[in-house]
C-alpha positions as CSV (number, residue, x, y, z in Angstrom):
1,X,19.0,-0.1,32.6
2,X,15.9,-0.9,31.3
3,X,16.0,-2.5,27.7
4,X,14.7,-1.3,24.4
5,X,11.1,-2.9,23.0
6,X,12.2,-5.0,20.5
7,X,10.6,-4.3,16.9
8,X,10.7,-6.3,13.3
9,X,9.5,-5.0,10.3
10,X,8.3,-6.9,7.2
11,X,8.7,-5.2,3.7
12,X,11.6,-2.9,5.2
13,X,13.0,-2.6,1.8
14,X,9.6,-1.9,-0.3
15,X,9.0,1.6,-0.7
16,X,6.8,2.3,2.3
17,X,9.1,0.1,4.5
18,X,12.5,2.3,3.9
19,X,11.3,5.8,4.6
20,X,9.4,4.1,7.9
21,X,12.7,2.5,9.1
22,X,14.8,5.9,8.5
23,X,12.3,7.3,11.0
24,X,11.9,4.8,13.5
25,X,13.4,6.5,16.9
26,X,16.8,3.6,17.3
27,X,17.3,4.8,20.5
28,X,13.9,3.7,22.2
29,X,13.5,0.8,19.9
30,X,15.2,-2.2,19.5
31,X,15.0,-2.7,15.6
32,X,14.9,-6.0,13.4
33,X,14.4,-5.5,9.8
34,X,13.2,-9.1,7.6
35,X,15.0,-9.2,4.0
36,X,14.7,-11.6,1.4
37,X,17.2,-10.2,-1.0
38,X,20.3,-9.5,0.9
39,X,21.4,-7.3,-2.2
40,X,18.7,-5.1,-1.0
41,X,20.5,-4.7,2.4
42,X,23.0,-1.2,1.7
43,X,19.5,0.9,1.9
44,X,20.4,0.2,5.8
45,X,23.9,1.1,5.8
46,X,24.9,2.9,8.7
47,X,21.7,2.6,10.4
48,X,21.6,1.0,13.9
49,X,19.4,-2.1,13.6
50,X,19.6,-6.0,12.8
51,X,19.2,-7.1,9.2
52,X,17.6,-10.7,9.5
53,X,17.7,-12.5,6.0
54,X,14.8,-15.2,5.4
55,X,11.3,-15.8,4.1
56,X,7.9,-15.3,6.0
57,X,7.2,-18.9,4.7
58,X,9.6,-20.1,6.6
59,X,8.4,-21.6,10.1
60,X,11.7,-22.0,11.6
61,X,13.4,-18.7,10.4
62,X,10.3,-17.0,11.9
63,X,10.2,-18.8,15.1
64,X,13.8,-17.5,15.9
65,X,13.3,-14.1,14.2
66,X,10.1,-13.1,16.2
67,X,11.2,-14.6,20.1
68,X,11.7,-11.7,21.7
69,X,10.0,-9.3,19.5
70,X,7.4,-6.7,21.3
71,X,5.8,-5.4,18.1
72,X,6.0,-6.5,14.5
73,X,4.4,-4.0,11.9
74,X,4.2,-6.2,8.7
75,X,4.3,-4.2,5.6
76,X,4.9,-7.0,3.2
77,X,2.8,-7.6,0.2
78,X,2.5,-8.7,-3.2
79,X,0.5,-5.8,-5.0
80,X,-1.5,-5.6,-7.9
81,X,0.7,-7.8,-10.0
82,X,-0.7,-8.5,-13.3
83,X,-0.4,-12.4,-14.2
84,X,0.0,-13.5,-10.4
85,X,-2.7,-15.9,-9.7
86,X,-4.8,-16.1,-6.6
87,X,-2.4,-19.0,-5.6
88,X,0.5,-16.3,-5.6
89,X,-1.5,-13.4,-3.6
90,X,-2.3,-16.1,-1.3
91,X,1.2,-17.3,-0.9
92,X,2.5,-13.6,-0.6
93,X,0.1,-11.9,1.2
94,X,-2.3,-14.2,3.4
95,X,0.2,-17.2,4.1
96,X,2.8,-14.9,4.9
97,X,0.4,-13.5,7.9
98,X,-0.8,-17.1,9.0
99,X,3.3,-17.5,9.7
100,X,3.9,-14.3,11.9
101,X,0.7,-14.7,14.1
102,X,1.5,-18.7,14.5
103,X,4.7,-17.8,15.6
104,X,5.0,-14.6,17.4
105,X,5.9,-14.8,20.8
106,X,2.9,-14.7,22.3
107,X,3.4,-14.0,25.8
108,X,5.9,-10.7,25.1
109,X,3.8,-9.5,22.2
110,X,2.5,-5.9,22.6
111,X,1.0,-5.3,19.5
112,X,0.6,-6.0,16.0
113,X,0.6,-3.1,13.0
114,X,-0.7,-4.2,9.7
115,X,-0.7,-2.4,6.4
116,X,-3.8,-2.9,4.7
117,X,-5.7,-1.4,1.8
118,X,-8.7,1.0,0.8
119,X,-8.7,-1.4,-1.8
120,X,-10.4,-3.9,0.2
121,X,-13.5,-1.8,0.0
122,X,-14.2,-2.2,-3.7
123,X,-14.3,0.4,-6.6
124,X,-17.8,2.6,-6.9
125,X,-19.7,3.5,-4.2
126,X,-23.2,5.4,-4.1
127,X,-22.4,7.2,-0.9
128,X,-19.1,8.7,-0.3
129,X,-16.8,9.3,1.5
130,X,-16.6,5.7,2.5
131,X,-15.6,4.7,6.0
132,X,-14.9,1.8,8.2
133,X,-18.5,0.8,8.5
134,X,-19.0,0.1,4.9
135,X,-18.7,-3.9,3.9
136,X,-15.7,-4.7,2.3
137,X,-16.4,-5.8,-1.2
138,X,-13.0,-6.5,-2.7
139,X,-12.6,-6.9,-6.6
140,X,-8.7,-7.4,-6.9
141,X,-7.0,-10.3,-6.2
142,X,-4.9,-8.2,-4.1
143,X,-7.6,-6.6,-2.3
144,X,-9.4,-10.0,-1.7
145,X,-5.9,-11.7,-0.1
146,X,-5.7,-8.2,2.1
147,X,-8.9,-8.7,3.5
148,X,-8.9,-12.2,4.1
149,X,-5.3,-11.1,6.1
150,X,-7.3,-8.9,8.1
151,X,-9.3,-11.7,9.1
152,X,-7.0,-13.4,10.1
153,X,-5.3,-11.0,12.3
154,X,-8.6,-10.2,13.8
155,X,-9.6,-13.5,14.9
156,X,-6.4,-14.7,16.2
157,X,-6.5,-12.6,19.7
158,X,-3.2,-10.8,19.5
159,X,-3.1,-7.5,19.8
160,X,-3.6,-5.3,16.4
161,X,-4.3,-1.8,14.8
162,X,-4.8,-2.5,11.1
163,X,-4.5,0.9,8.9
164,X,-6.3,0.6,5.5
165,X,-4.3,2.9,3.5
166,X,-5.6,5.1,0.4
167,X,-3.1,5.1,-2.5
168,X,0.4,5.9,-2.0
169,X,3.1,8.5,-3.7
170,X,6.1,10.1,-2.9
171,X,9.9,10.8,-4.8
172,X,11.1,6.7,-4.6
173,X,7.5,5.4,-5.6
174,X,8.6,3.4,-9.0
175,X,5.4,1.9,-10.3
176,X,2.1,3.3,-8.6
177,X,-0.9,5.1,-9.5
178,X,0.6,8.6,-9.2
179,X,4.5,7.3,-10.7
180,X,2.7,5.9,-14.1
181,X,0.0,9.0,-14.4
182,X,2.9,11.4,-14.5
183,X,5.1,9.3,-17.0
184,X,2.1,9.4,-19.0
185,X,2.1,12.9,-19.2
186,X,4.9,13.0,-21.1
187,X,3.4,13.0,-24.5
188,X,1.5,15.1,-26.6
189,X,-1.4,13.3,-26.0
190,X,-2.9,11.5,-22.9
191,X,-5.2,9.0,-23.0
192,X,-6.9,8.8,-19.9
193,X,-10.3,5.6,-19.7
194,X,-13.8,7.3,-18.0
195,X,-14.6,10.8,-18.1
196,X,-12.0,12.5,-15.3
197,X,-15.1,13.4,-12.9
198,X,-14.1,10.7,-10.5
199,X,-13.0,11.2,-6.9
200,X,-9.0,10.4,-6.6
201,X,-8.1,10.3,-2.8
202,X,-4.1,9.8,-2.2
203,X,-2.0,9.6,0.8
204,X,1.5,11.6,0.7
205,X,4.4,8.9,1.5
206,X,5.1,11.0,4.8
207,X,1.3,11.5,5.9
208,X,1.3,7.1,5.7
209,X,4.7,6.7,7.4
210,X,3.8,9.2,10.2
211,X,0.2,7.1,10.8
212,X,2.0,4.2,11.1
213,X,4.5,5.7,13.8
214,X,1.7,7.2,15.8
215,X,-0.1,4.0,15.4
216,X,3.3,2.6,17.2
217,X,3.2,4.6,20.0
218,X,-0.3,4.1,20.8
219,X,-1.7,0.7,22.3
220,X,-2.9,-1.4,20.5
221,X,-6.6,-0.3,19.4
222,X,-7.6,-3.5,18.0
223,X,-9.6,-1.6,15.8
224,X,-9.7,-1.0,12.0
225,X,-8.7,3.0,10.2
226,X,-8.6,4.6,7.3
227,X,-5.6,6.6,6.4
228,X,-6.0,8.9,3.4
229,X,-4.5,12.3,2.3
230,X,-6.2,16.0,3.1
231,X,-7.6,16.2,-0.2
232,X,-10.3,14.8,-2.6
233,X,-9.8,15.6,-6.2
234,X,-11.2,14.2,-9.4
235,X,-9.0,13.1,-11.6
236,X,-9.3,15.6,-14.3
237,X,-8.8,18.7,-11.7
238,X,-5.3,16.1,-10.8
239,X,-4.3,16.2,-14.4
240,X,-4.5,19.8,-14.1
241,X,-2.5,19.8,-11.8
242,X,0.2,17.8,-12.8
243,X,0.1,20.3,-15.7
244,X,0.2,22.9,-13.6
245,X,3.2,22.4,-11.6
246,X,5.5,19.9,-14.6
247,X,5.6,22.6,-16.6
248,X,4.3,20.3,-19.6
249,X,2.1,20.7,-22.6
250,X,-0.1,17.8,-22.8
251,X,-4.0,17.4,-24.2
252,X,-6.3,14.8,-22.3
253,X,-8.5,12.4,-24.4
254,X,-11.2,10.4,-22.5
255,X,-12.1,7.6,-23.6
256,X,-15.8,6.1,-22.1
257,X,-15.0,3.0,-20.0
258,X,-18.1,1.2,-21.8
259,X,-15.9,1.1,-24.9
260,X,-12.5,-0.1,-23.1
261,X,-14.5,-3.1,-21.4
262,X,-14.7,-5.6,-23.9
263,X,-11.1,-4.6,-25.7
264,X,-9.3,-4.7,-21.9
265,X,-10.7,-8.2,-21.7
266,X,-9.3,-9.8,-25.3
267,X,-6.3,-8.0,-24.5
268,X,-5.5,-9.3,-21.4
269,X,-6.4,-12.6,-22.7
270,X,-3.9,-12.5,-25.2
271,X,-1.0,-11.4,-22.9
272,X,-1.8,-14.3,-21.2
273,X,-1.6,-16.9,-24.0
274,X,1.5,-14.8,-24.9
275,X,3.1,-15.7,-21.2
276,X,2.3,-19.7,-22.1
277,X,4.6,-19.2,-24.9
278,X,7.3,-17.3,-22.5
279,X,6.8,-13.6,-23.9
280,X,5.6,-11.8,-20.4
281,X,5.2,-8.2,-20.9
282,X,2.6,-6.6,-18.8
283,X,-0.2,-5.6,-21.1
284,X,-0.8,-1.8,-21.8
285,X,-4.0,-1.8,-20.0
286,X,-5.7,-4.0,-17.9
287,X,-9.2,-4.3,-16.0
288,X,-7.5,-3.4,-12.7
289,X,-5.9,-0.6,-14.4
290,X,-9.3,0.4,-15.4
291,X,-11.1,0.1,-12.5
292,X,-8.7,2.0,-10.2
293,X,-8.8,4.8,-13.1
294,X,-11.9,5.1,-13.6
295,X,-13.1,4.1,-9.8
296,X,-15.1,6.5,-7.8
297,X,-13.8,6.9,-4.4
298,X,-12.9,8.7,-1.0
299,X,-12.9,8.1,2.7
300,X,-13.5,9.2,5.9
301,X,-10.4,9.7,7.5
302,X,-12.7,10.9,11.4
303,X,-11.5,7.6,13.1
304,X,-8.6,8.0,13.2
305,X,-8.4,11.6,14.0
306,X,-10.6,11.3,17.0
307,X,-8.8,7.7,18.1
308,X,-5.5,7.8,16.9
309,X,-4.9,11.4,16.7
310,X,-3.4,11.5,13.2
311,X,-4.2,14.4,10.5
312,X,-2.2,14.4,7.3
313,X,-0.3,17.4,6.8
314,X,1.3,17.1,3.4
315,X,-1.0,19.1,0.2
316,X,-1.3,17.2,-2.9
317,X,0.6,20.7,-4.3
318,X,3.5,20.2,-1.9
319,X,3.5,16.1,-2.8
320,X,3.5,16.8,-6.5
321,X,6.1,19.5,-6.6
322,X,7.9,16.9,-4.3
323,X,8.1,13.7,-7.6
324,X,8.0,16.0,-10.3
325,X,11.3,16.5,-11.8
326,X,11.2,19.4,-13.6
């Protein structure tokens, strides 16, 4: 009989990583999942796969880990963290990568999926919607560590698809973009930075999770996508929206970002001297916060229609009546 292709998965526990491993088919795929926390390991109770507990820093947990392994689709990442330094994203996020190429085993590795970011494109564009053509001009130290990943995977000669995914929601999302809008509309009033006539462009947890599955059926393109939802919105017609379907009474008050600049700054600066002194609370705004509020962006999604065959299928309607607990 022949044997299952082997498969590991980095960041199976993260939010993105747990809905892709419920899906996984267990009966054509030999599954490994990578943990760090093994209190983290009863999301996979009852599942048929191999829980293997260790770091991606580690050389010799890796080397064992990955022999034998046919694909690995690495989803871990630190995100946009406020406080981590570029030392930390580096650690987390491009390190990390360096350690599963190094020691994947080369001569029975198929294929290498990699999560990436939109992100990594920048914040404002003059010509939209952006594709994979357009130079990466990353502003976050997250999106800089993602791109210099990329990099990395591309020059190394393995096998890869990378899939540069739009922002992310769904029910078990805790602390994104679409998670800490809505909890924000649960007052009177909502303060919202810029003017609401930017584009928002979202991906649907499903529509993400089913890219990444066609992407693992499919050789390996070793070619760059963009994976984003079927709709562009600004983000005062998404406000609406979330009115709309929550059910909730709520008045919107932009604020110009030319006035939030210069505040955002001294603020986070303060926060900062406030972490020397061992009080680290997140401050209440931030200039990544403000720039992914207030960016203007959408992409082209054509790629990987024509070359992967993938179409999202999930409305931002149905994905907000999905996380919004009435």
């Amino acid at each position: 009989m022949k044997e299952n292709k082997k498969i590991i998965i980095t960041g199976a526990t993260g939010f993105i990583g747990q809905e892709l491993v419920k899906l996984i088919d267990k009966n054509k795929y030999d599954l490994h999942v990578i943990i760090r926390d093994q209190n983290k390991a009863h999301v996979f109770d009852g599942m048929n796969l191999k829980i293997l507990k260790g770091s991606l820093n580690d050389a010799d947990f890796l080397k064992k880990s990955l022999s034998g392994q046919s694909i690995i689709i690495h989803l871990a990442a630190m995100l946009n963290e406020w406080g981590a330094s570029r030392t930390d994203f580096c650690t987390n996020n491009v390190d990390t990568t360096i350690n599963l190429i190094n020691n994947a085993d080369k001569n029975l590795l198929e294929k290498f999926i990699y999560l990436s970011s939109v992100h990594v494109y920048g914040a404002n564009f003059k010509n939209l919607p952006v594709n994979e053509n357009q130079k990466p001009c990353p502003v976050t130290l997250y999106a800089q560590s993602k791109l210099e990943a990329e990099n990395l995977i591309i020059n190394s000669g393995i096998p890869y698809t990378i899939l540069r995914s739009s922002m992310v929601y769904g029910p078990s999302e805790k602390s994104g973009f679409m998670t800490n809008l809505i909890n924000s509309c649960n007052k009177k009033m909502v303060f919202v930075p810029g003017n609401g006539q930017n584009k928002i462009h979202l991906i649907y947890i499903d529509d993400l999770v089913r890219a990444i599955l066609i992407a693992l059926e499919q050789a390996p393109s070793n070619d760059i996508f963009n994976i984003a939802g079927q709709e562009v919105i600004t983000l005062d017609l998404l406000l609406k929206k979330v009115k709309t379907v929550s059910r909730r009474s709520f008045d919107v008050i932009y604020i110009p970002k030319v006035l939030l600049f210069f505040p955002t700054i001294i603020i986070e600066v303060l926060h900062r001297l406030l972490k020397l002194l061992g009080f680290n609370k997140k401050p209440f705004i931030t200039k990544d916060v403000l720039d992914i509020v207030t960016g203007n962006r959408c992409f082209d999604t054509t790629k990987a229609r024509q070359k992967l065959g993938f179409a999202p299928q999930v409305s931002l309607d149905a994905g907000l009546r999905d996380i919004i607990k009435i």
